[in-house]
MMTF fields as JSON, N, C-alpha, C and O atoms, coordinates in Angstrom:
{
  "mmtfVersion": "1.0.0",
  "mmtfProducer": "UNKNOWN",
  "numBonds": 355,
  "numAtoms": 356,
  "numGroups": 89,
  "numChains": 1,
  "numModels": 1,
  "chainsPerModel": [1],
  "groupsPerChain": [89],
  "chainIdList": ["A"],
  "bondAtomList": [4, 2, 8, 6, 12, 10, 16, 14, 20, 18, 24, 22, 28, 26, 32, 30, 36, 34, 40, 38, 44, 42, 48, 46, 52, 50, 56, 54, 60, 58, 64, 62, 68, 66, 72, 70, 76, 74, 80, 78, 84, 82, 88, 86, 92, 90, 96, 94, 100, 98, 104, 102, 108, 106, 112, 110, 116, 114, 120, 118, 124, 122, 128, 126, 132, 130, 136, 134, 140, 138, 144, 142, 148, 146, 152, 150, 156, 154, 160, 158, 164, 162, 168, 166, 172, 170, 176, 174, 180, 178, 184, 182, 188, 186, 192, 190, 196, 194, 200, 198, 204, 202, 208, 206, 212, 210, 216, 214, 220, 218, 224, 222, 228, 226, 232, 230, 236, 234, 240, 238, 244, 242, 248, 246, 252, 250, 256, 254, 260, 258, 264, 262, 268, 266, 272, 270, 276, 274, 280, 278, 284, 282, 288, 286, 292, 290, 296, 294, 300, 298, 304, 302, 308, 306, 312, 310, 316, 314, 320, 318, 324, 322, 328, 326, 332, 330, 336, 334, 340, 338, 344, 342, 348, 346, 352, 350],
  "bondOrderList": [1, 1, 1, 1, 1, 1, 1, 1, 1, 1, 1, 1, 1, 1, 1, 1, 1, 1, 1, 1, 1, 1, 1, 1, 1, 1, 1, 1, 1, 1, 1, 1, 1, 1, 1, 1, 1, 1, 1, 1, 1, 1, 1, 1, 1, 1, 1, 1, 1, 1, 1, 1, 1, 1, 1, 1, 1, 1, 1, 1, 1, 1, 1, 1, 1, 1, 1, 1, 1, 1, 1, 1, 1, 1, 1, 1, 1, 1, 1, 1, 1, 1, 1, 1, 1, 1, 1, 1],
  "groupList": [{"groupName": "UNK", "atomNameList": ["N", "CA", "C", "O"], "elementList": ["N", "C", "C", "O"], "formalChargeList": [0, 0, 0, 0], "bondAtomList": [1, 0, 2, 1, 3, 2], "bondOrderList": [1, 1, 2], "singleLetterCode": "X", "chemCompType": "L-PEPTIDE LINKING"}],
  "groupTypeList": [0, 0, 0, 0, 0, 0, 0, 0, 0, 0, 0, 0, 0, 0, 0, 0, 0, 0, 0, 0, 0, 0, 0, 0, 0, 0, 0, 0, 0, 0, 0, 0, 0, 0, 0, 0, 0, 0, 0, 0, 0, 0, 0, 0, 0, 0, 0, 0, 0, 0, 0, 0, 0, 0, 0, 0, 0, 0, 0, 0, 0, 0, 0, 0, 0, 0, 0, 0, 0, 0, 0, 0, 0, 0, 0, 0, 0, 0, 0, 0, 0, 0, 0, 0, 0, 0, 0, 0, 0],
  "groupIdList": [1, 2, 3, 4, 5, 6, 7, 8, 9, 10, 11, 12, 13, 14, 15, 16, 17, 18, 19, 20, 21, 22, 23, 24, 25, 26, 27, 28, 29, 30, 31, 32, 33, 34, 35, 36, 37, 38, 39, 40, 41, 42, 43, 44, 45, 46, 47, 48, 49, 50, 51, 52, 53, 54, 55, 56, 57, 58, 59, 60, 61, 62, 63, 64, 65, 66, 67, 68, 69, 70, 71, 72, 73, 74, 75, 76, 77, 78, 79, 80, 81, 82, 83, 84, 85, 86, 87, 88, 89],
  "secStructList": [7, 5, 2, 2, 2, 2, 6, 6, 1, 7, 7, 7, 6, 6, 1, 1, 7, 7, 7, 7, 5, 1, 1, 2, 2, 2, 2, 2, 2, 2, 2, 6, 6, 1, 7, 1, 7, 3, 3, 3, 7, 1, 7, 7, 2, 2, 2, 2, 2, 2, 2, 2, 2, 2, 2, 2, 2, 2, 2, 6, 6, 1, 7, 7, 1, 7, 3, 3, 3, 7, 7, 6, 6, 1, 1, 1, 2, 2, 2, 2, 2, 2, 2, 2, 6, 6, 1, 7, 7],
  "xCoordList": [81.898, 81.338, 79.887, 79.097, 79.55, 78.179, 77.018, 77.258, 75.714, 75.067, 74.685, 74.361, 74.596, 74.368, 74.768, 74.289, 76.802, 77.586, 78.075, 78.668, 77.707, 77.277, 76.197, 76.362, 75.189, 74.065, 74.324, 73.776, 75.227, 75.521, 76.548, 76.619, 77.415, 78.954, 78.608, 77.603, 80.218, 79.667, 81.074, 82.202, 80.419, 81.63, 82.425, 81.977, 83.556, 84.256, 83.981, 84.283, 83.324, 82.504, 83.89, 83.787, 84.615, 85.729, 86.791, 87.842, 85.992, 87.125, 86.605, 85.426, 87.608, 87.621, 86.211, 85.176, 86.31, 85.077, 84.845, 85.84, 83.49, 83.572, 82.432, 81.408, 83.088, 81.628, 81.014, 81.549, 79.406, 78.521, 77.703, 76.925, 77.983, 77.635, 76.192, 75.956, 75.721, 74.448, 75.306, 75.398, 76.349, 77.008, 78.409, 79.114, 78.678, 80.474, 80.811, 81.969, 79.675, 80.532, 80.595, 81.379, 79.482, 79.833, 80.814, 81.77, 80.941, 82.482, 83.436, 84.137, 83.614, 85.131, 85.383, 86.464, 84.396, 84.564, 84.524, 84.694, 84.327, 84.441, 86.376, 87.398, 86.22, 87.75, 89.195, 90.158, 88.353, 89.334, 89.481, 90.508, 88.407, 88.568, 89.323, 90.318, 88.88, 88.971, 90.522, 91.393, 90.701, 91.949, 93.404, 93.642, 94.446, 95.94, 96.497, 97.711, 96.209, 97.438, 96.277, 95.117, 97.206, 96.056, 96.993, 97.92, 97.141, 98.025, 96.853, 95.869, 97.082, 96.731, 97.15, 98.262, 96.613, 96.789, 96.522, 95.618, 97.036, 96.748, 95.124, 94.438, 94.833, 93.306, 92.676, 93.091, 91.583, 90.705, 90.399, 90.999, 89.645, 88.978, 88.48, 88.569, 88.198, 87.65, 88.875, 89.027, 89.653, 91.058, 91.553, 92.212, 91.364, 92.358, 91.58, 92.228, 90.346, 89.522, 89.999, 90.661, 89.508, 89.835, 91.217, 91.341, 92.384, 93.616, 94.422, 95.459, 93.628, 93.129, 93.246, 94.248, 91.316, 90.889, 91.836, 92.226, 92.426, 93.692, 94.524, 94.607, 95.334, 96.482, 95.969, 96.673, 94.785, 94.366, 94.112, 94.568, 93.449, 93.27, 94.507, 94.641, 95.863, 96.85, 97.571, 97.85, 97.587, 98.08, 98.011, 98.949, 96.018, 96.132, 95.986, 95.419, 96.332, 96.712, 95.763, 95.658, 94.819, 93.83, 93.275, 92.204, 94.65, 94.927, 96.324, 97.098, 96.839, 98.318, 98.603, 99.095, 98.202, 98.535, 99.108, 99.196, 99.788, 100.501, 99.688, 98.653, 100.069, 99.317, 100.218, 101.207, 100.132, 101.062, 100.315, 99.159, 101.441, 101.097, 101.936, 103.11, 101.162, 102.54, 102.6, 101.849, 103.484, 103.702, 103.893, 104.904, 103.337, 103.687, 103.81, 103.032, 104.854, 105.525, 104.983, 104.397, 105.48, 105.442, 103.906, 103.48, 103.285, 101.73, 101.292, 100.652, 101.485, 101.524, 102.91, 103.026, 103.68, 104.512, 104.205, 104.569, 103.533, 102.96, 101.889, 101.373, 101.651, 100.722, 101.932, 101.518, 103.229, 104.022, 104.755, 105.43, 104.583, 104.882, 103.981, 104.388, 102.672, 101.92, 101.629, 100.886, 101.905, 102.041, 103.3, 103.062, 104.886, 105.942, 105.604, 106.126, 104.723, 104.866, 103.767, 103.988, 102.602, 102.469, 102.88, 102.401, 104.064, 104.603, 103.779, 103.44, 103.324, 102.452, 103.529, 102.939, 104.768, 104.961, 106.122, 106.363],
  "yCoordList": [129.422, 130.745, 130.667, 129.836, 131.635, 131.732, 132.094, 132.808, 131.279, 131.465, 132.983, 133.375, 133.882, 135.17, 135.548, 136.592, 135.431, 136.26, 136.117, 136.977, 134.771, 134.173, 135.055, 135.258, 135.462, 135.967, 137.455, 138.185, 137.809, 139.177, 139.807, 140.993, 138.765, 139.093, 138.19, 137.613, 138.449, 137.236, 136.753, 137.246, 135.364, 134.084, 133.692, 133.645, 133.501, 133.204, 132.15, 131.15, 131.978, 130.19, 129.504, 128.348, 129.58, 128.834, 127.883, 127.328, 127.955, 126.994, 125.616, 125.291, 124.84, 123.119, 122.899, 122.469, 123.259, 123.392, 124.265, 124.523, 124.876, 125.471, 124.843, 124.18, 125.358, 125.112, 126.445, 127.502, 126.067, 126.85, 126.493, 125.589, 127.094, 126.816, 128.511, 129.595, 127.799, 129.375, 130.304, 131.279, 130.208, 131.445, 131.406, 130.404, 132.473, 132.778, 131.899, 131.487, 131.205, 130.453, 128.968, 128.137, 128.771, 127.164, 127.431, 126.666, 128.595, 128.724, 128.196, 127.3, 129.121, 128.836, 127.671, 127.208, 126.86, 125.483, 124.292, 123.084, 124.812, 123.969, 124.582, 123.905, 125.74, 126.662, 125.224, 124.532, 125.558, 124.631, 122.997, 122.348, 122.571, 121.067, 120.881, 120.156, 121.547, 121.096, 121.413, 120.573, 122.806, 123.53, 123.097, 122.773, 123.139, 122.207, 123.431, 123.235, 124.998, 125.548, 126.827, 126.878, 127.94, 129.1, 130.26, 130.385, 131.052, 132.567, 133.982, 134.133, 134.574, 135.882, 136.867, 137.379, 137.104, 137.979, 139.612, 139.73, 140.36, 141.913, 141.824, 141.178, 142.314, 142.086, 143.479, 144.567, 143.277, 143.409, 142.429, 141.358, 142.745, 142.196, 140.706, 139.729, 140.588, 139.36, 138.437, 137.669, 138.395, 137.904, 137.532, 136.493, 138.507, 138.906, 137.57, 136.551, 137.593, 136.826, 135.18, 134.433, 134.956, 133.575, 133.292, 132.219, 134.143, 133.501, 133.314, 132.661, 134.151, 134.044, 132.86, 132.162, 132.412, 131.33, 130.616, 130.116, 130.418, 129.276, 128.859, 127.703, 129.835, 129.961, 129.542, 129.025, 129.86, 129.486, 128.034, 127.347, 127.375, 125.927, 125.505, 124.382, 125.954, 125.231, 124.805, 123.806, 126.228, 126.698, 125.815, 125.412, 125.155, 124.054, 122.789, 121.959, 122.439, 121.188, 120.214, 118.988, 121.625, 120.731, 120.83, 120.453, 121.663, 122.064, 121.945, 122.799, 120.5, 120.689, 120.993, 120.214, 122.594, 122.964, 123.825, 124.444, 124.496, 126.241, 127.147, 127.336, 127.764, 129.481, 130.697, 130.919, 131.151, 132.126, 133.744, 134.079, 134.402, 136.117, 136.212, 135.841, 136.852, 137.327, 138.876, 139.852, 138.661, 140.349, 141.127, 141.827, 141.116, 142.29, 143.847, 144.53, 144.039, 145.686, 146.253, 147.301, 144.955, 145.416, 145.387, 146.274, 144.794, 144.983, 144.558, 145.342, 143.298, 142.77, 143.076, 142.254, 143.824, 144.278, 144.311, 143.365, 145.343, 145.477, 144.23, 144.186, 143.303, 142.168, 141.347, 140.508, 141.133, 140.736, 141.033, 140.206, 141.872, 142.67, 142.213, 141.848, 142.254, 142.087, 140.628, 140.568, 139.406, 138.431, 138.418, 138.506, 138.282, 138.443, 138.81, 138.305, 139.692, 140.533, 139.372, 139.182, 138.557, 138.135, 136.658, 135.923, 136.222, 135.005, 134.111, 132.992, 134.971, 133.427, 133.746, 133.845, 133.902, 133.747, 132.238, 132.033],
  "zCoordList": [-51.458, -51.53, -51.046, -51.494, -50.043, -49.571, -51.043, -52.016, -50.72, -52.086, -51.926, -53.047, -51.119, -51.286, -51.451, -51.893, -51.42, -52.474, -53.879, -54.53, -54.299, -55.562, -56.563, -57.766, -55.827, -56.236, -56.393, -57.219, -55.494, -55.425, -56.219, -56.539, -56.524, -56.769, -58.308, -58.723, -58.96, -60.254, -60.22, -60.194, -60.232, -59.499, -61.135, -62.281, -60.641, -61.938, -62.43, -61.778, -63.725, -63.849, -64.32, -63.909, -64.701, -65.144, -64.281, -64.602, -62.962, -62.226, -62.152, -62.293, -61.917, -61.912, -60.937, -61.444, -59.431, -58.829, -57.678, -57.002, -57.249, -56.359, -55.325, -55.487, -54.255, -52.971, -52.712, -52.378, -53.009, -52.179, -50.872, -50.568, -50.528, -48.706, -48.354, -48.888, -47.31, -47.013, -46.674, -47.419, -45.167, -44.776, -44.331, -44.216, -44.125, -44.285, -43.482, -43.557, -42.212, -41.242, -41.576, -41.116, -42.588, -43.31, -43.962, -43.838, -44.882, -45.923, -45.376, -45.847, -43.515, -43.071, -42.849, -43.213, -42.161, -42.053, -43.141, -42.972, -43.97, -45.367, -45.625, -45.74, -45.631, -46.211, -45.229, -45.557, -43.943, -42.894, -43.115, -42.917, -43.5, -44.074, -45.485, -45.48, -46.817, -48.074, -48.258, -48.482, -48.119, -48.307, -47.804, -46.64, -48.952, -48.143, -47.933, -47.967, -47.664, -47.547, -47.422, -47.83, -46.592, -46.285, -46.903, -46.102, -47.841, -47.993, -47.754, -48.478, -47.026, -47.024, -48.063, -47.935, -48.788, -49.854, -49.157, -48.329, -49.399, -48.996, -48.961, -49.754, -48.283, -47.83, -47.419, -47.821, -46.536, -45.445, -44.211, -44.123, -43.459, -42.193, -42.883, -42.14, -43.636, -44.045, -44.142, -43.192, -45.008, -44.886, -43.992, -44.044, -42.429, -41.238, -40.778, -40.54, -40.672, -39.791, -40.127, -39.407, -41.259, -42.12, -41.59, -41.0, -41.707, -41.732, -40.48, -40.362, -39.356, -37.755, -37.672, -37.521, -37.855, -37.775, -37.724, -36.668, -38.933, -39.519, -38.854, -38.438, -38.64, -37.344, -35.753, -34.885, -35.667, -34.16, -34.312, -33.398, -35.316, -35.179, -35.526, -35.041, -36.349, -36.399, -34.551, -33.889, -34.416, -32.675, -31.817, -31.128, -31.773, -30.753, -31.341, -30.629, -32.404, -33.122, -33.517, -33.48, -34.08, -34.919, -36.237, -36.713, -36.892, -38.376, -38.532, -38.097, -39.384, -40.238, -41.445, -42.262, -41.714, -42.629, -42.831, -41.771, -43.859, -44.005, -43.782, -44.422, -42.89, -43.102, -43.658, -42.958, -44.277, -44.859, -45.216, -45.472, -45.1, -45.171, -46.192, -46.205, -47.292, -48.596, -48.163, -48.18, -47.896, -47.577, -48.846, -48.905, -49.542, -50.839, -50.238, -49.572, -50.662, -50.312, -48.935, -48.663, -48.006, -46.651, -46.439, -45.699, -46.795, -46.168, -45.108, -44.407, -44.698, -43.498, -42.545, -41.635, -42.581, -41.75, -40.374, -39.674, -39.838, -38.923, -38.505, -37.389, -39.477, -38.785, -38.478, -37.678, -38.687, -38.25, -36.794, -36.181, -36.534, -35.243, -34.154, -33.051, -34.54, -33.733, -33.483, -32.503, -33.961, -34.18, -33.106, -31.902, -33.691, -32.667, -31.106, -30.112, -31.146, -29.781, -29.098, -27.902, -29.685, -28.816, -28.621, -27.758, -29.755, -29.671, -30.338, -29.951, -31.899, -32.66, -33.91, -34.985, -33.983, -35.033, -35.563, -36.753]
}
């Protein structure tokens, strides 16, 4: 978690551990190293971007890990389509 959304937001103190990093773009690259598995949860743009990311470094084979979309009640539907249509699924 970036320390400015730490500061901004109120971080759940109860987990085993977290990383703080300065900005969203150390996050992702920490998110892309530490992390064994990526799910998209119903989101926003922030989500879309991260789980992008994910899929594009899996794509040219320099991430072996899961990327996953939970589609809860069709949410990513249409990100499925668009995925198919251009042959990343």
């Amino acid at each position: 978690m970036p320390q400015f959304l730490k500061d901004r937001e109120i971080a759940y103190e109860r987990l085993t551990s977290m990383t703080i990093v300065e900005t969203m773009a150390e996050r992702k690259t920490a998110m892309l190293e530490q992390d064994e598995l990526f799910i998209a949860l119903p989101g926003g743009l922030g989500i879309l971007e991260e789980i992008s990311e994910a899929i594009a470094a899996a794509r040219v084979g320099k991430l072996n890990k899961p990327c996953v979309f939970f589609n809860l009640n069709g949410y990513y539907d249409a990100m499925k389509a668009m995925l198919d249509t251009i042959g990343c699924s």
